[in-house]
C-alpha positions in Angstrom: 6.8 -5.4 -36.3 4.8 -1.6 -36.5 2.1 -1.1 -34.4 0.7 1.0 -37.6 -2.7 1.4 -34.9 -0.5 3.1 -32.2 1.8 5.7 -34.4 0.3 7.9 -36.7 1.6 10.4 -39.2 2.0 14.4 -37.8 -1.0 15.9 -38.9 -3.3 19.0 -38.2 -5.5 18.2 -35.0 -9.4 17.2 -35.6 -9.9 19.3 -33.2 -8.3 22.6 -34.2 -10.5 22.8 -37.0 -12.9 24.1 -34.8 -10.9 26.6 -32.6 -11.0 30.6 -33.1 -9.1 33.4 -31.5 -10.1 33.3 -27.6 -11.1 36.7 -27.0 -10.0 36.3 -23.6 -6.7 35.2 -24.4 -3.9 37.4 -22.7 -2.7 39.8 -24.6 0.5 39.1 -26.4 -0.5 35.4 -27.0 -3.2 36.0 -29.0 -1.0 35.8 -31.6 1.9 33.8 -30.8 4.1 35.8 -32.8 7.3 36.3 -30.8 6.1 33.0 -28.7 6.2 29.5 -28.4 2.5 29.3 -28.1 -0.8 31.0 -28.6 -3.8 30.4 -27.4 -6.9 29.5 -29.1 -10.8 29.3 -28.0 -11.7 25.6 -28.6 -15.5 26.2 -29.8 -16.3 22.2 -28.4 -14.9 23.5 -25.2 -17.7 25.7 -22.9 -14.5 26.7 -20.7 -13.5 29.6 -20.8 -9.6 28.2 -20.6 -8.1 28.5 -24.2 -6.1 25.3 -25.8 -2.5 26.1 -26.7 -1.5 25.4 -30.0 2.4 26.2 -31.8 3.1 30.3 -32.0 5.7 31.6 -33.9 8.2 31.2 -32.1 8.4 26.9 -32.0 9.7 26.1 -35.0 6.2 24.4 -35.8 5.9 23.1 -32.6 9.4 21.5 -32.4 10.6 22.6 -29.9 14.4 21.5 -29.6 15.6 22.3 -25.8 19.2 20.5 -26.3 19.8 23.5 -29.4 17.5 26.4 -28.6 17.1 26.6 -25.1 19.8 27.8 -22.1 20.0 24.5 -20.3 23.9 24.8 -19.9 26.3 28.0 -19.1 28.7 26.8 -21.8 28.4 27.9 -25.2 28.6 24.4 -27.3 29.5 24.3 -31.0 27.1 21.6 -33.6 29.6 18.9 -33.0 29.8 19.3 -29.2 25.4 19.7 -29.7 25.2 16.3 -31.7 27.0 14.2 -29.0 24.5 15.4 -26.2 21.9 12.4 -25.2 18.7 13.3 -25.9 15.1 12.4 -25.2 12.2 13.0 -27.7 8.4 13.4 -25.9 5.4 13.8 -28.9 2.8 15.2 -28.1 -1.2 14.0 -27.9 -4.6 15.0 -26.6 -7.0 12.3 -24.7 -9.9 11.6 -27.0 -11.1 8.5 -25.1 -14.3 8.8 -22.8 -15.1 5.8 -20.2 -17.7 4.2 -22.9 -15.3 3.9 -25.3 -12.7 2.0 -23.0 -16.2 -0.2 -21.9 -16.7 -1.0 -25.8 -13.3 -1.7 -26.4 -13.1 -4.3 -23.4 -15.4 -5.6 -25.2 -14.1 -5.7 -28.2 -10.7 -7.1 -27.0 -13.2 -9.8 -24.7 -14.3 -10.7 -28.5 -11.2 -11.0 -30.0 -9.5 -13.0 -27.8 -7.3 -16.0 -29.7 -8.0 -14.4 -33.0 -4.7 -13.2 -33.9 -5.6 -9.3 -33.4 -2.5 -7.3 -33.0 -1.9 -7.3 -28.9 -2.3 -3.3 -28.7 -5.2 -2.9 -31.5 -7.4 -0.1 -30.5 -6.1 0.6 -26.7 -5.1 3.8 -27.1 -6.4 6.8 -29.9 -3.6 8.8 -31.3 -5.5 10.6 -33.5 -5.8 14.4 -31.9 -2.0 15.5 -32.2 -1.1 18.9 -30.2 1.6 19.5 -33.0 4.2 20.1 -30.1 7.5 17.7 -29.8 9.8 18.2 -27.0 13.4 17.3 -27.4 15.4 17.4 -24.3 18.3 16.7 -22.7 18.6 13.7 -21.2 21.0 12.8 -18.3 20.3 9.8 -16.2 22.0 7.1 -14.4 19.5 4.8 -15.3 19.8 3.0 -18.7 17.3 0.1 -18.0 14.9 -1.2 -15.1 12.3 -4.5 -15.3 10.4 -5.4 -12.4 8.9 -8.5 -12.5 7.2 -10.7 -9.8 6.1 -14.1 -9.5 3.4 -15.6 -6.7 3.8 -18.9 -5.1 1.0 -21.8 -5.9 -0.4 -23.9 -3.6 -1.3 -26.9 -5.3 -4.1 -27.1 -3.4 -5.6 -24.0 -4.7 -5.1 -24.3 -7.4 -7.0 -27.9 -7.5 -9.5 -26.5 -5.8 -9.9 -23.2 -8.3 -9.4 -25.4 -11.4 -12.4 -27.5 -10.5 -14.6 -25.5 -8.6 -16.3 -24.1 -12.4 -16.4 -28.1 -13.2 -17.8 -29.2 -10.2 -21.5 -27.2 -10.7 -21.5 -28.4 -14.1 -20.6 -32.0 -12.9 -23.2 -31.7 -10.4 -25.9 -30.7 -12.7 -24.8 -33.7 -15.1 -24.7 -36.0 -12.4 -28.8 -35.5 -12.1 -29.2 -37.1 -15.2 -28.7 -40.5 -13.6 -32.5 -41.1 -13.0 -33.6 -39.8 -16.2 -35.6 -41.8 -18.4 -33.1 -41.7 -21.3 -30.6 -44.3 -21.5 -28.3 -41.6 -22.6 -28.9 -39.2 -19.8 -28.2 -42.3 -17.8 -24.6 -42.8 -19.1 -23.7 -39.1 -19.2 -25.4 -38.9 -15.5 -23.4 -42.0 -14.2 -19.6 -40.4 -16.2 -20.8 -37.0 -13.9 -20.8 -38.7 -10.8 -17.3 -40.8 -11.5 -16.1 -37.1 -12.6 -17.3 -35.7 -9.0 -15.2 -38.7 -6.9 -12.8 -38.1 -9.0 -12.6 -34.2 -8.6 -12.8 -34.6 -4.9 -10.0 -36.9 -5.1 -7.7 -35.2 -6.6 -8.4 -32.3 -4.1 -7.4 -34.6 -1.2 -4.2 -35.3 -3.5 -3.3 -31.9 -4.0 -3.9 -30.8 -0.1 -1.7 -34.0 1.1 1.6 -32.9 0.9 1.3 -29.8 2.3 -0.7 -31.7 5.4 1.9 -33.9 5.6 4.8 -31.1 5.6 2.7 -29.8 8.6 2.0 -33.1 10.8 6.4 -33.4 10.1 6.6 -30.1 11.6 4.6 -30.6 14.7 6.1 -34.2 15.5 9.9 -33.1 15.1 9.2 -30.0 17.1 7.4 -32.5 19.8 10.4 -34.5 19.9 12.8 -31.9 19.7 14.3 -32.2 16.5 16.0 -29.7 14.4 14.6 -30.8 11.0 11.4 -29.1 9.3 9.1 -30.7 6.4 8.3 -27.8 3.6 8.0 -28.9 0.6 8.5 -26.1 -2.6 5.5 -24.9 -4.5 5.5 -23.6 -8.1 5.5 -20.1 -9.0 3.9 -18.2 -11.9 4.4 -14.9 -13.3 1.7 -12.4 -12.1 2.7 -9.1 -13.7 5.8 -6.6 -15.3 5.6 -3.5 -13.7 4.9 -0.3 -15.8 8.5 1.3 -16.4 9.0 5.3 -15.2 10.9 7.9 -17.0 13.1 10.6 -14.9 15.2 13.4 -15.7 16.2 16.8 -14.8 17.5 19.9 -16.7 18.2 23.4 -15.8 16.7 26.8 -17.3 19.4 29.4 -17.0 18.1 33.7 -16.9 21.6 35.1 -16.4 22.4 35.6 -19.6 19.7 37.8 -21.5 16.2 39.0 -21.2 15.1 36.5 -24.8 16.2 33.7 -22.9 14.3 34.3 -19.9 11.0 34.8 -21.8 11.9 31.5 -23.8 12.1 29.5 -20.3 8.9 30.9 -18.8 7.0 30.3 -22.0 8.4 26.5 -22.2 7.7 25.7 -18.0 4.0 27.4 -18.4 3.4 25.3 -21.8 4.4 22.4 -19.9 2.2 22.6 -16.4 -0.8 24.2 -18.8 -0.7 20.4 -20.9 -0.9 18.2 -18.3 -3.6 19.6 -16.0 -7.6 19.4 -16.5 -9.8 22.2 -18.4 -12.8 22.1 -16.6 -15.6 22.2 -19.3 -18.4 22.6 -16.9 -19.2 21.3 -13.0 -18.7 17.7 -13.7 -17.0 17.4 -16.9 -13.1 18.3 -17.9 -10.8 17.3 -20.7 -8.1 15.2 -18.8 -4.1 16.2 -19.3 -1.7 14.9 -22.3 0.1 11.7 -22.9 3.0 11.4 -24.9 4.9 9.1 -27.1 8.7 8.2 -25.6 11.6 7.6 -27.6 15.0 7.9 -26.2 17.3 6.2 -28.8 18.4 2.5 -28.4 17.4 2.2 -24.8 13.4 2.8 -24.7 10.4 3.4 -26.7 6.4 3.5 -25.4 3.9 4.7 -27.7 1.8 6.1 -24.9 2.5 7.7 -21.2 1.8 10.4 -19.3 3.7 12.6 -16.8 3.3 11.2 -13.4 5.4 14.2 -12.0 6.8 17.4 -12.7 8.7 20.1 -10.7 9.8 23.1 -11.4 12.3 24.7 -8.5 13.9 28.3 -7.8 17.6 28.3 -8.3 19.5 31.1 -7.1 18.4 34.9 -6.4 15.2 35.7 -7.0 14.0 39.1 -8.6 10.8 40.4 -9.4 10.9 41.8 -13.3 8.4 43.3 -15.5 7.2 42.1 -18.3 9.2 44.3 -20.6 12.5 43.5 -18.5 11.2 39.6 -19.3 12.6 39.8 -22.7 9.0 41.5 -23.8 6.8 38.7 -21.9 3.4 39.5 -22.3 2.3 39.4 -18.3 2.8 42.7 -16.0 5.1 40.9 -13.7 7.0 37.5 -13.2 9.1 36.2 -10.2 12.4 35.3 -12.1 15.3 33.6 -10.3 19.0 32.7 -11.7 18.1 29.5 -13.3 14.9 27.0 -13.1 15.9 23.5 -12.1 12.8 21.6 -14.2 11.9 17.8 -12.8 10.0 15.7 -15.2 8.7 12.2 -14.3 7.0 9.9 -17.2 4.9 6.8 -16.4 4.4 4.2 -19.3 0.6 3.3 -19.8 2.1 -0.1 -21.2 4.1 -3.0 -19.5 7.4 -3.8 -21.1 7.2 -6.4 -23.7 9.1 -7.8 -26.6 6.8 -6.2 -29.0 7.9 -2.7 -27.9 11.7 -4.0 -27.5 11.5 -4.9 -31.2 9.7 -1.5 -32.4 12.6 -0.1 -30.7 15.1 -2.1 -33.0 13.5 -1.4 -36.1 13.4 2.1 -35.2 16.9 2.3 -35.1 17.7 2.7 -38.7 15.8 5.7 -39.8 17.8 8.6 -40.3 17.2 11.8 -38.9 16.2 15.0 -40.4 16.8 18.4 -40.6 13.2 19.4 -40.4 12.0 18.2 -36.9 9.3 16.2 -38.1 7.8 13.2 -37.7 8.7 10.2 -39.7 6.7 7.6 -41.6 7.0 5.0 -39.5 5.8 7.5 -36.4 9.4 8.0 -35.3 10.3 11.7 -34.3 13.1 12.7 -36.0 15.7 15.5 -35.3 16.6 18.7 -35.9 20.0 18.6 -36.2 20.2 22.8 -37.3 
């Protein structure tokens, strides 16, 4: 089934509705024009940092890096293009401040055993940056789960199952030499509850006591054989999957495609660090939604890592020598080798499995939007 509360339809940002040109912007992305952004003044921001939103130049936002970008030497034709894997990043800003994640503990607290869908609320996707990422996607990885499980000591967990009773046990128990015939009966059950409780803690605790008296006997008589006996184990947690791939930025071949890359690695770093607002407050970095067809699909994650490295010769160009890049100067070198890591805010679960089966049948477009169901679709241009 759809998590309908975790994928929402592409839509203009709440936010933007109350941005303006930033009259500091740098000139040339004022604009956006010729670029792949532009930068706006966010008017709920006292920062003087603008907020990027899609130029001219992105196709909308969509930016397709497997088709449009110089991430290979070879020049591939649209059949060679449609057989490259692929993965698709969506774009969303953090609307969520601390109090909101304290009232919705308490909502979930609340809702607990009422049949609320398992994700309901965790997450607010409703401040879209209008930016998709499609990139290529080579990786030797198809699939990872790590799981672990803890051992239980009977004992223990005896002990912690009746510890709450216990007190309550105990305050029952003083009924006894109440007036009331009743608070006699219920007092009298307590105290049979309390010998039994401590019973069944001498219970639990004996085998493991009598695994160790074993031990120390057949090591006193110099005996080879040891007393251990097995103890349960339950699941304690799935760990949160990571995402990582690698991809190369090629200048060698003209001055549009170098202005392309820089444009595409400073959108990327200026998403997914803070704006400071004022001494104490900033708006945190992007999350994204993850699709990578068939093998995985997480409604929500953010990117744990991402390195950019020189590849190559180095050269120092100007902006108009940068394919008409609208800074004075830029260190360009043969090719960028970009590093991007992803971290899932969710643990893997069936649920998200089975979105990622249903997801499977929609078709892909032409248009590089974003689908009904939430899925990002393709530009296949």
């Amino acid at each position: 089934m759809h998590y309908k509360h975790i994928k929402c339809m592409a839509k203009t940002s709440t936010r933007l509705q109350n941005v303006k040109e930033g009259s500091a912007a740098t000139a040339g992305f004022r604009d956006g024009g010729d670029s792949i952004f532009k930068q706006v003044q966010d008017q709920d921001n006292n920062s003087k940092a603008p907020i990027l939103v899609p130029g001219g130049a992105s196709n909308g936002g969509y930016l397709d890096v497997v088709r449009h970008f110089r991430w290979t030497p070879t020049e591939l034709g649209d059949a060679a293009y449609d057989d490259i894997p692929y993965i698709v990043l969506r774009e969303f800003r953090s609307t969520r401040s601390g109090l909101d994640l304290i009232s919705q503990g308490a909502k979930f607290t609340a809702a607990i055993g009422t049949g609320t869908d398992p994700y309901d609320g965790l997450y607010s996707f409703d401040d879209p940056t209008n930016f998709v990422y499609r990139f290529p996607y080579f990786s030797s990885s198809y699939y990872d789960i790590s799981n672990s499980f803890q051992n239980v000591n009977p004992a223990d967990l005896a002990k912690g199952l009746l510890s709450g009773g216990k007190d309550m046990l105990k305050d029952l128990s003083a009924l006894k030499n109440s007036k009331s015939k009743i608070g006699q009966a219920i007092g009298g059950i307590a105290g049979l509850g309390n010998d039994l409780a401590a019973g069944i803690e001498k219970i639990a605790s004996s085998g493991e006591s009598l695994a160790q008296i074993k031990n120390s006997a057949t090591g006193a008589a110099g005996g080879n054989d040891i007393g251990k006996l097995d103890q349960p184990m339950l699941w304690s947690n799935t760990n949160a999957r990571t995402t990582s791939f690698k991809f190369y930025l090629f200048n060698t071949f003209s001055s549009t495609d170098i202005k392309r890359n820089w444009e595409l690695i400073h959108l990327l770093r200026y998403q997914n660090v803070i704006n400071k607002r004022s001494i104490v407050q900033c708006t945190p970095p992007v999350f994204y939604e993850i699709r990578i067809p068939g093998q995985h699909y997480m409604p929500g994650a953010y990117m744990s890592g991402f390195d950019v490295r020189n590849v190559g010769t180095v050269r120092r160009l100007d902006g108009e020598e940068a394919g008409g890049l609208s800074l004075p100067t830029v260190h360009v070198p043969d090719a960028w080798e970009v590093s991007i890591t992803l971290t899932d805010f969710l643990k893997p679960s069936q649920n998200l499995l089975h979105d990622l089966l249903e997801d499977a049948s929609v078709v892909t477009s032409k248009s590089g939007s974003v689908g009904s169901k939430g899925t990002t679709t393709v530009n296949k241009k």
